[in-house]
C-alpha positions as CSV (number, residue, x, y, z in Angstrom):
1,X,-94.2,16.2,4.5
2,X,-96.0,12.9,5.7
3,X,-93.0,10.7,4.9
4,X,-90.4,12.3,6.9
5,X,-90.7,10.4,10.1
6,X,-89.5,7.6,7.8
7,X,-86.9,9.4,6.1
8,X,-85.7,10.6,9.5
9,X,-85.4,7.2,10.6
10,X,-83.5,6.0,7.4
11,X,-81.5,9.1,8.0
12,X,-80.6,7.9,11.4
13,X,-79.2,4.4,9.8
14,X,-77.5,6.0,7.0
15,X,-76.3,8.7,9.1
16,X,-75.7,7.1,12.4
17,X,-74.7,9.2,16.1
18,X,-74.2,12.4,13.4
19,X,-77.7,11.8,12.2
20,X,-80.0,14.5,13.7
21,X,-76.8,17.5,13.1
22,X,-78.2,19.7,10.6
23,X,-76.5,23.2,8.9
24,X,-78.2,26.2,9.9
25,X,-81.1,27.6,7.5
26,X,-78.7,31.0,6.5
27,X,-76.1,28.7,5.2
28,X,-78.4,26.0,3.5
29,X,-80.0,28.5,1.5
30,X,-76.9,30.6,0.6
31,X,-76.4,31.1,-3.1
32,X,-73.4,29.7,-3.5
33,X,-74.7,26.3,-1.7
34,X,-78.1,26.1,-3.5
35,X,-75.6,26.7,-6.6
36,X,-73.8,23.4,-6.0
37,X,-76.5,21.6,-5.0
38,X,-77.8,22.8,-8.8
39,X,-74.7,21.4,-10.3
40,X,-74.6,18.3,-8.5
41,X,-78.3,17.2,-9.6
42,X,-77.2,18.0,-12.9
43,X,-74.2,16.1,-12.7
44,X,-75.9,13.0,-11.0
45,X,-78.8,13.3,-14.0
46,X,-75.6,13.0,-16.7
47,X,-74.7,10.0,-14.2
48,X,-78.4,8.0,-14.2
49,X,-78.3,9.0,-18.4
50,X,-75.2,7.3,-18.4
51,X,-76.3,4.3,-16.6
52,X,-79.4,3.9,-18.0
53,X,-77.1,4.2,-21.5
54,X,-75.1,1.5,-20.3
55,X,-78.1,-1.2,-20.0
56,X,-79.6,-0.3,-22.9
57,X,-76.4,-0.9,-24.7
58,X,-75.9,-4.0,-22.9
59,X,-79.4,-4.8,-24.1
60,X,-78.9,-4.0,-27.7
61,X,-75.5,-6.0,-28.0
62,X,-77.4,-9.0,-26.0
63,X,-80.6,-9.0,-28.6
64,X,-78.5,-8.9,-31.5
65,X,-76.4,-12.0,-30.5
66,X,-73.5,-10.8,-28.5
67,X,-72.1,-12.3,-25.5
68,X,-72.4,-9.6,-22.6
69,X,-70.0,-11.0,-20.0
70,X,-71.7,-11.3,-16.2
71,X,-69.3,-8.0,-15.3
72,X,-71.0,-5.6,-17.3
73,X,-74.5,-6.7,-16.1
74,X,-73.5,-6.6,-12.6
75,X,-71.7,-3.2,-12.9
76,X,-74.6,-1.5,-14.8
77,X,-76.8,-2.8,-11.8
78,X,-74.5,-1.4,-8.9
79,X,-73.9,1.8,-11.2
80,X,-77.9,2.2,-10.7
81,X,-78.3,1.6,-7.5
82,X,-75.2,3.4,-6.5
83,X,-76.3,6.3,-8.7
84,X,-79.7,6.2,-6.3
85,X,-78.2,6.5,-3.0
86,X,-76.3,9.2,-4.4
87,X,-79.4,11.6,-5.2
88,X,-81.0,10.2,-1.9
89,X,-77.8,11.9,0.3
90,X,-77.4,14.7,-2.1
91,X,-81.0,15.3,-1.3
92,X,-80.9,15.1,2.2
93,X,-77.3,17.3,1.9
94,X,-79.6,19.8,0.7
95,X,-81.7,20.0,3.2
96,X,-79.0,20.8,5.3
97,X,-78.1,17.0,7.4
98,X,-74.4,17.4,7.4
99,X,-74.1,13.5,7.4
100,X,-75.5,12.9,4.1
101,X,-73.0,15.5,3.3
102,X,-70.2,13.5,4.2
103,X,-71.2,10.5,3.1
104,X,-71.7,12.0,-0.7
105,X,-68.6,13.6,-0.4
106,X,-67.1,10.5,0.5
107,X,-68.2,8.2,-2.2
108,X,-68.2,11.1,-4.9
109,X,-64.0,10.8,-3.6
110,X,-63.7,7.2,-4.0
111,X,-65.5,6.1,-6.9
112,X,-63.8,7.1,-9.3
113,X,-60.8,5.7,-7.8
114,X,-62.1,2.1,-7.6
115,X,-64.0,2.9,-11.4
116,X,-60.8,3.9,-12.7
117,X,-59.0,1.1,-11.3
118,X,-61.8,-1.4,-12.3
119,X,-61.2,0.1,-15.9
120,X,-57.6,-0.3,-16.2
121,X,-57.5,-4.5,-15.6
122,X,-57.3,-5.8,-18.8
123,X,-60.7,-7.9,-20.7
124,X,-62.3,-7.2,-17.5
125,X,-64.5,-4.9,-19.9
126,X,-65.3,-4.1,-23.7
127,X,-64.1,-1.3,-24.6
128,X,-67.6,0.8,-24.7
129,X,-67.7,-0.5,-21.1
130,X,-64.3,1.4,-20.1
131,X,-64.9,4.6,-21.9
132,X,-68.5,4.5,-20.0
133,X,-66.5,4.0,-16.6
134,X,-63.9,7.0,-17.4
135,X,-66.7,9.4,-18.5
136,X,-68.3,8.0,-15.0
137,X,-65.5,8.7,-12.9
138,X,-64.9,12.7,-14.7
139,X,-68.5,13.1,-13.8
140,X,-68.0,12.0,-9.9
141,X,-65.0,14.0,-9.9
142,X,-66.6,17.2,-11.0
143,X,-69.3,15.9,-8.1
144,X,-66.4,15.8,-5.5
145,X,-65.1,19.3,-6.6
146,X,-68.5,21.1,-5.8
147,X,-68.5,19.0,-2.5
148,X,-64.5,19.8,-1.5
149,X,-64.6,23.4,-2.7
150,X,-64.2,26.2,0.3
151,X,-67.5,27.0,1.0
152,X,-69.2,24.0,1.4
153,X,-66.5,22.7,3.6
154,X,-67.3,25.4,5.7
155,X,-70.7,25.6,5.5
156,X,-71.0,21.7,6.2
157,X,-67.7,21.7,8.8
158,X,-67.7,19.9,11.8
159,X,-69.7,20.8,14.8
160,X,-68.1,22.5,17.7
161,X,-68.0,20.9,21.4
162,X,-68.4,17.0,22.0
163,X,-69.4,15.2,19.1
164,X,-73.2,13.5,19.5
């Protein structure tokens, strides 16, 4: 793959000392791994649809005369970009780096938290804007459940000995 060297070295900033740690090949290409990895895709496609819903809606509302308050722009923005990094470490989770691993497991765990608690402040968002956010956050949750479940916690555990 000619691009590598530069995804290794974006791996290395996204990744940090745990960078170059990667799962063995047996485990990365166990069914029940290459399963959730399945699922997670999915899930993250459901996630980009749901994005991409949300600007369009934005959109339509805007065209036909309706005031879209500067919150809903800027979260349909982050919700993209957010949504990219996402598929960027589940695809380098796949592969087998254990620290894109972490760090999807890690932001599938907390945002829903901050997208639930977003949602729940009164006229921060219409309505279609908070039931877009919960449907979000179920999504991410389901995310986090493939990524906490037994097996990958074991398959994507900690390294033994002095850490890198």
């Amino acid at each position: 793959m000619p691009f590598e060297s530069l995804f290794l070295r974006l791996d290395r900033i996204a990744g940090g000392r745990q960078a170059g740690y990667a799962i063995d090949e047996e485990s990365r290409r166990h069914p029940k791994t290459r399963r959730s990895f399945r699922w997670i895709l999915w899930l993250l496609v459901a996630e980009l649809v749901l994005g991409i819903g949300a600007v369009v809606v934005a959109l339509i509302l805007a065209a036909g005369g309706d005031t879209v308050p500067f919150s809903v722009w800027m979260r349909t923005v982050v919700v993209l970009g957010m949504t990219a990094t996402l598929f960027y470490f589940a695809w380098r989770a796949s592969l087998g780096w254990r620290w894109a691993y972490v760090r999807l497991r890690l932001f599938a765990q907390i945002f829903p938290v901050i997208t639930l608690v977003l949602a729940a402040i009164p006229g921060l968002y219409p309505v279609w804007m908070v039931t877009e956010q919960i449907v979000f956050s179920l999504i991410m949750i389901g995310i986090a459940d493939f990524l906490t479940s037994d097996h990958m916690r074991a398959v994507f555990a900690a390294p033994a000995g002095p850490r890198p």
